[in-house]
N, C-alpha and C positions, 0 to 999 in steps of 0.2 A: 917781131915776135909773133907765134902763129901760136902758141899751147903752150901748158904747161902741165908736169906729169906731175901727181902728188902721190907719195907711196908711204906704206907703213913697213916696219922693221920690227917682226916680236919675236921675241925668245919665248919658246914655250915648253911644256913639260909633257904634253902628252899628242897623240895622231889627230886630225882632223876630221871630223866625223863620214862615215863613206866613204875611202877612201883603200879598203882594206887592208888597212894600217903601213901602207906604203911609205918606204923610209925619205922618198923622195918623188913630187909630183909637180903636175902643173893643172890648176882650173880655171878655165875661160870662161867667163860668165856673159853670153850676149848681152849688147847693153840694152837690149829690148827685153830680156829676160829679169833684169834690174831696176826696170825704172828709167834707163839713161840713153844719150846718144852712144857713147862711145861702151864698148868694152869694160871690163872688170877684168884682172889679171891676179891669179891667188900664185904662188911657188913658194913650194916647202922643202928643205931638205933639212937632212941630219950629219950623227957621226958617221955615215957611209959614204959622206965625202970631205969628211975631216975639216965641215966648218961649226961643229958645235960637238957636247962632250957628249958620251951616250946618255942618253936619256931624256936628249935634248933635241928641240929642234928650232930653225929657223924658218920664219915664214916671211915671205913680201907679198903685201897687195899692195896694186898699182891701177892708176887711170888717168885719164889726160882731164883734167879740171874743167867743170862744165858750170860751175856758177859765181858768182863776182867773189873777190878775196878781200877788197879793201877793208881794211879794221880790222879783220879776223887772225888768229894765230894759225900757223900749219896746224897744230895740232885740229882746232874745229874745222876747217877744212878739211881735212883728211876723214877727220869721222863723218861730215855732211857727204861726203863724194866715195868713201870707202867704204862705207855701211853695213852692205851687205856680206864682205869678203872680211871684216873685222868682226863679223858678229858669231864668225867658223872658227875664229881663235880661241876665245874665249872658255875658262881664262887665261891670261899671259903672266909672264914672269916681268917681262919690262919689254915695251913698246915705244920704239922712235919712229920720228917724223920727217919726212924732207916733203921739200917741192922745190 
């Protein structure tokens, strides 16, 4: 095992700040620009491709886990290692968790 990726899944109700209200993007956040080694990965889209209703949108941020997991739930991992790309959602309608 060499990584592991942890991402968030929000549903949300309105554009991402900056973004000039684009219905669908991608923001790479260098992970020097973050705090981190690795990269920060934000992607939103909407009902301009038929995975959410109008007025809605889906977001993922994603990174490859950069601090120990034991004891911890995905969810506070995801917020320690996702931070800064969770903090452009806000607020969300319902936010899930993988890694």
């Amino acid at each position: 095992k060499k990584g592991q990726v942890v991402r968030a899944i929000a549903l949300i109700d309105h554009f991402i700040a900056d973004t000039k209200e684009a219905p669908s993007h991608q923001i790479i956040f260098p992970g020097s620009t973050v705090g981190r080694t690795n990269d920060l990965y934000l992607f939103c889209t909407s009902a301009c491709h038929k995975v959410a209703p109008e007025g809605k949108y889906l977001a993922f941020v994603s990174s490859l886990v950069e601090g120990p997991t034991e004891g911890l739930s995905v969810e506070q991992i995801a917020t320690r290692e996702l931070g800064k790309g969770l903090t452009l959602l806000t607020p969300v309608i319902r936010v899930f968790y993988d890694m």
